[in-house]
N, C-alpha and C positions, 0 to 999 in steps of 0.2 A: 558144705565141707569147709573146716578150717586148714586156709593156708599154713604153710610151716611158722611163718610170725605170729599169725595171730591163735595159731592153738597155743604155743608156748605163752603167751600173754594171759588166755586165758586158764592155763595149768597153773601159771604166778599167780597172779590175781587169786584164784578158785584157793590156792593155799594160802595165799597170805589173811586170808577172811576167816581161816577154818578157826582159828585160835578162840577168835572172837563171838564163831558161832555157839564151841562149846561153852565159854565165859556165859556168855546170855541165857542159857536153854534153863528155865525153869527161875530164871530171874522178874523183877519185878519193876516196870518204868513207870511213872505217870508222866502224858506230853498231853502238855496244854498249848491252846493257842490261841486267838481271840478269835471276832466274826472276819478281821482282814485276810486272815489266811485260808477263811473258807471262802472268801469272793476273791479271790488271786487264783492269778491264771494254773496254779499247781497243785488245786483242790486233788485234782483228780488221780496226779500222782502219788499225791501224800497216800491218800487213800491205799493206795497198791501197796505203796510202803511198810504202810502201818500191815497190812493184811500180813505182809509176805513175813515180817518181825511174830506178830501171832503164828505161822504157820512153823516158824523156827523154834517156836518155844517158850517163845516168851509173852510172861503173862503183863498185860495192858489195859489201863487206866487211862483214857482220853478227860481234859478239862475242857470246855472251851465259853467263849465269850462269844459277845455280840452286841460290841459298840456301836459299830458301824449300822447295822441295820437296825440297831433302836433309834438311832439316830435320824435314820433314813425314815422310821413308823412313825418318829416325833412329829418330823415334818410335811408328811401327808396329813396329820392331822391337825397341822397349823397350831401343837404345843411346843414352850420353849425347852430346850436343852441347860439344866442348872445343876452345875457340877462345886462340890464343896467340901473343902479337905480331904479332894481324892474321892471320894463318892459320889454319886449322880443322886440329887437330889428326886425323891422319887415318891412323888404323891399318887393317888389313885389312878387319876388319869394317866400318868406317866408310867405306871407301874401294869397296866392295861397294853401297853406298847412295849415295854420289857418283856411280857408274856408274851405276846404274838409274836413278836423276834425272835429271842429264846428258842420258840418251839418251834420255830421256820428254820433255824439251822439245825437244831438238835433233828429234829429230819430228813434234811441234807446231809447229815453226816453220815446218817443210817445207810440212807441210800447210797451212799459214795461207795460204802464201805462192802455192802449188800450186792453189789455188780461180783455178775461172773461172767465177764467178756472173755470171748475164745482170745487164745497169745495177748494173756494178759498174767499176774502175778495172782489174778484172784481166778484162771478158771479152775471148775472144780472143785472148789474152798468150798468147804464146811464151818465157817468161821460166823463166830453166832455175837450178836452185840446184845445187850441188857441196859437201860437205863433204872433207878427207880429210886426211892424215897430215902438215898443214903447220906442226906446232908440236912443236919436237922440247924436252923439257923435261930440268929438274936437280931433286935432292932439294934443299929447304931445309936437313935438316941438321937439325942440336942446337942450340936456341934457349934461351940461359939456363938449358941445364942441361934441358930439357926437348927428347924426342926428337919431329919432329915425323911420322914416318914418312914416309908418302905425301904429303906437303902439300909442293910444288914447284915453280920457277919456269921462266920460260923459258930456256932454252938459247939456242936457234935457232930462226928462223923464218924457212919456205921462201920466198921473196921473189918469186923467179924462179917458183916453179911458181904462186904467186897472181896473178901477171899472166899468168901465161901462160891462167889460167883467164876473168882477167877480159876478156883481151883479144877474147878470142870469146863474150862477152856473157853470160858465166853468174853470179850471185852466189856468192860464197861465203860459206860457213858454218863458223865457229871457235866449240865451247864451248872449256868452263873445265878441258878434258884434255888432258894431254898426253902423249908417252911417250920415254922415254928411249932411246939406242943399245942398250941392253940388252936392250929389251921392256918394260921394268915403265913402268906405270900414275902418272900421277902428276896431284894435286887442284893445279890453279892456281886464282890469283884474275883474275878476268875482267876487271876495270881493268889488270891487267899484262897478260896476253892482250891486251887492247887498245891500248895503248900501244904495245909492242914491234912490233906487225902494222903499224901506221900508221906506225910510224918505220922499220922496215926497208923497205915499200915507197914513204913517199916520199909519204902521203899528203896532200890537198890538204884535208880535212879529219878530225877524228877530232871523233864526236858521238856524248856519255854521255847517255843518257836514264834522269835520275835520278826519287827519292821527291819531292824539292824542285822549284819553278819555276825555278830558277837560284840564283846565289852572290847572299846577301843582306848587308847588314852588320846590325849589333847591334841595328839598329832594325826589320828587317823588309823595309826595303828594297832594292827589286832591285836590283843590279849588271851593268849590260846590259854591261858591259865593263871586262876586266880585262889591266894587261899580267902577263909572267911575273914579273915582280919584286913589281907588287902584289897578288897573290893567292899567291903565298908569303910574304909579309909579312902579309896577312891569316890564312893558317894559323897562324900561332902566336898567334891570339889568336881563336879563332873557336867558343868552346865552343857558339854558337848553330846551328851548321851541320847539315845534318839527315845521319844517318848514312851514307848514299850518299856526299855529298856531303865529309865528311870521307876517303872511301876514296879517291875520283875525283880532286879536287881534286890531291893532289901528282903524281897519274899525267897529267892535265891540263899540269900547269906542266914537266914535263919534256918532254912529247912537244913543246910549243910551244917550248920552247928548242933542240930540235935539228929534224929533218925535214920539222916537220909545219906547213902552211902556218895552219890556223887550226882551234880545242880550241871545242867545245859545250858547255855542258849545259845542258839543258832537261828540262823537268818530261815526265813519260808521266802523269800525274794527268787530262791532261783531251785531249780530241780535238782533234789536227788541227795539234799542237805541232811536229811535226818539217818540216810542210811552212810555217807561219806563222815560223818560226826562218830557215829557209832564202828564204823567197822575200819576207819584207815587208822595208821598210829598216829597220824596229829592233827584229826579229825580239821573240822572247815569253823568250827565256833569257838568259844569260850567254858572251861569247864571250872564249876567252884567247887575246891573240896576244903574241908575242917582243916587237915594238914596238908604238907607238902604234896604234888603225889610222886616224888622221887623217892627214894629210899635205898637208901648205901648202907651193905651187911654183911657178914660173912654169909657165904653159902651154906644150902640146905640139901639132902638127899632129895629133896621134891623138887630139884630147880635144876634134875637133870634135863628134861627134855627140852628145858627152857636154853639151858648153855648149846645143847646140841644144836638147835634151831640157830643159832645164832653164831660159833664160830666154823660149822662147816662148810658156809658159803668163801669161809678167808682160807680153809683148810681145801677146798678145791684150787681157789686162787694161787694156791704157797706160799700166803702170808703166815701162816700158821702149819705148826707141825701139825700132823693126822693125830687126834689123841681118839681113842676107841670109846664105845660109854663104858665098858668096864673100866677102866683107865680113871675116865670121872668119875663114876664110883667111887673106887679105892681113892681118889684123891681129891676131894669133893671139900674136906677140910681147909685147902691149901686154898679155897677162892674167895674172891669176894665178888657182891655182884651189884649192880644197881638196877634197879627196880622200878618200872614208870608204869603207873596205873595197873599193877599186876602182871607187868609182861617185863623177862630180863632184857634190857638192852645194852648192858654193858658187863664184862666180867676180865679181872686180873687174877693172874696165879704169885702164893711166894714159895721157893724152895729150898730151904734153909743149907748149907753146905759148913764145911770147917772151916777152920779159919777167922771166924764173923764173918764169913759173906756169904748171898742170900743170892738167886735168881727171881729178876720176874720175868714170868710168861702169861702166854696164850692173855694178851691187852689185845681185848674186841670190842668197838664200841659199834652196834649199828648204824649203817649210812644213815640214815634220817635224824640221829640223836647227836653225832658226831659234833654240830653246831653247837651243842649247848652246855659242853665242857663237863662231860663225864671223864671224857680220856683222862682230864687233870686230876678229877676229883678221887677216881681209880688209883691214879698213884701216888696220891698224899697217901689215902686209906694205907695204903700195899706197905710204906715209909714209916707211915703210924704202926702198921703191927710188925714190920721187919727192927723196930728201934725197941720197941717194948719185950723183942726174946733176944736183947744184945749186938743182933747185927749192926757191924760198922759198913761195912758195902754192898750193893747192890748192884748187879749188873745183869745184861739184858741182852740174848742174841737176838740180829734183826734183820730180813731181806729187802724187806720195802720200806721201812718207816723211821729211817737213819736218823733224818732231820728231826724230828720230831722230838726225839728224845736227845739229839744235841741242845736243842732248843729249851731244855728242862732240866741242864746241868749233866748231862752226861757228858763222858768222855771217850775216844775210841782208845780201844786199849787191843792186844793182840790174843794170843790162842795160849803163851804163855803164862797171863794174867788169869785164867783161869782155875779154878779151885781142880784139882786131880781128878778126882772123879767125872767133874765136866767135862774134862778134855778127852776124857777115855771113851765119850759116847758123842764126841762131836762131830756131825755129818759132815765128811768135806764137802761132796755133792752140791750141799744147800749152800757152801759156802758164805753161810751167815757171818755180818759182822759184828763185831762185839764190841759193846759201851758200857761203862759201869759209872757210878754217882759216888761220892762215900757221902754219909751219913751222918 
């Protein structure tokens, strides 16, 4: 039985995920990862992870690698390790121990995935995985004079036969092999693997789970977001980068430039990163998208449920008057919103009155976004359209957030400053104070 705290924690929690669950259901991820994060101690959770995302509804695409244990087959077998312009140099013999790696985790995976442990997230899972002949590859070639054998990229990749797999609810599974028209064998890098899968089908997300917690800059600090132009701009200056994250990053900023709706990487270092990434608002990694992913606009009749979610929590508080959703409806015009990765987190109202003067209302930024200076960007926008239909002043009634808007040129002004019509429907009650700006 849950105590009185912790059932309301988990009634928060159970809501705050639901947004997200419907966003995903019938969407499309590819998550790669190399052999590290299948020998890390949180194989087994990913596993569950991954399952319990399939069981939601969403359709999955696994990449993965396996450095590490060809690394580990090279040396049992007393062969050297020759790595060259990013490719493992990969002769017969070496390409012999790519195979047996490869198909030692690609097994492991299976297995992980294929557990139906009782009070786990997979019992009872009917969840089916598929591997098979969907990456049809090229030789690299002679790289500066050095022959790289078997070491190959993608050709082609089966597009059609991956939906056609996903569409009937099975995962599927891509290592780092491929094979050429010919038959022969050939070593890819599983950032390319993953990149070219999620571009040819179209994916809605591609998610590297790197050695790193995400893209950091030169001080350590995370980078929860990046667009394509500035994390390739950070690449040429990023000797701080952990080596994953040097391979991933440029296969990241392509796949975000063309097909791919929105590029991960997050750390596999510690439990429970790939579902905290995906379902809290400011996930635990780094996200690259093509554009911003802010977006400042007037409102839409589809961004009611979105406004509601978001100032009823100030609207129980008293920060905000009760407005009805019929209310938002009919006045739906009047807003602008800001917009982060498809979810509203901030929305201003303008209400034009005689005189040239203007109200703004219902300024809600959510708690989590508050830091990152929507509140101000809200009310330039609100300033930009109240000056484009002639209004000279602006003013704003307010119970808690006095300061706020002295701080941003308002002034306190009294009940008689008020346009008439304002005054006629002014709550003493709330005994709101009143500030106005001119323009």
């Amino acid at each position: 039985m849950f105590d009185a705290l912790s059932a309301s924690q988990f009634v928060s929690l159970f809501r705050s995920v639901a947004p997200y669950i419907n966003l995903f259901r019938g969407k499309t991820f590819v998550i790669a990862f190399g052999g590290k994060a299948i020998a890390g101690p949180f194989a087994r959770t990913l596993a569950y992870d991954v399952n319990l995302l399939a069981a939601l509804g969403v359709r999955l695409v696994l990449v993965h690698g396996a450095r590490p244990q060809i690394e580990e087959e090279l040396r049992e077998k007393g062969l050297e390790s020759r790595v060259h312009a990013g490719y493992r140099i990969t002769d017969a013999a070496t390409l012999d121990c790519v195979i047996d790696a490869v198909g030692s985790v690609n097994l492991e995976i299976e297995a992980l995935l294929s557990q139906g442990l009782a009070d786990t997230p997979m019992a009872n899972s009917k969840i089916r995985v598929v591997a098979g002949n969907f990456i049809t590859a090229k030789p690299v070639g002679v790289i500066d004079g050095v022959d790289m054998h078997y070491a190959g990229t993608v050709r082609k990749i089966d597009a059609e036969g991956i939906r056609a797999q996903l569409g009937i609810g099975n995962i599927v599974i891509l290592s780092c092999l491929g094979s050429s028209p010919t038959g022969e064998i050939f070593n890819l890098a599983m950032e390319e693997v993953a990149e070219a899968t999620a571009t040819a089908i179209g994916a809605d997300k591609l998610i590297f789970l790197t050695d790193s917690q995400g893209v950091t800059d030169s001080s350590g600090k995370l980078l929860d977001e990046l667009t394509a132009d500035a994390a390739e701009r950070l690449m040429q200056e990023s000797d701080w980068l952990s080596p994953d994250l040097r391979r991933y990053l440029p296969c990241a900023v392509r796949a975000s430039r063309s097909s791919v709706g929105r590029v991960h990487l997050i750390g596999f270092n510690e439990d429970g990163t790939l579902l905290l990434e995906l379902f809290s608002r400011d996930g635990v990694g780094t996200i690259i998208t093509r554009e911003s992913l802010e977006i400042l606009r007037d409102a839409r009749p589809d961004d009611i449920s979105g406004l509601v979610a978001l100032i009823q929590p100030l609207e129980e508080s008293g920060a905000l008057v009760r407005r009805s959703r019929e209310l938002l409806e009919r006045e739906i015009t009047r807003f602008s919103v800001v917009e982060h990765d498809g979810l509203i987190v901030g929305c201003a109202a303008l209400y034009p009155y005689g005189n040239d003067q203007a109200e703004l209302a219902c300024v809600a930024v959510h708690p989590q976004y508050r830091r990152w200076g929507y509140g101000e960007q809200l009310l330039k926008r609100i300033e930009t359209r109240a000056r484009a239909v002639g209004i000279k002043q602006l003013f704003v009634l307010t119970t808690m957030t006095a300061h706020w808007f002295r701080e941003r040129g308002f002034v306190e002004k009294t009940l008689a400053d008020l346009p008439e019509e304002k005054r006629l429907v002014y709550n003493l009650q709330r005994r709101s104070k009143i500030f106005a700006k001119t323009l």
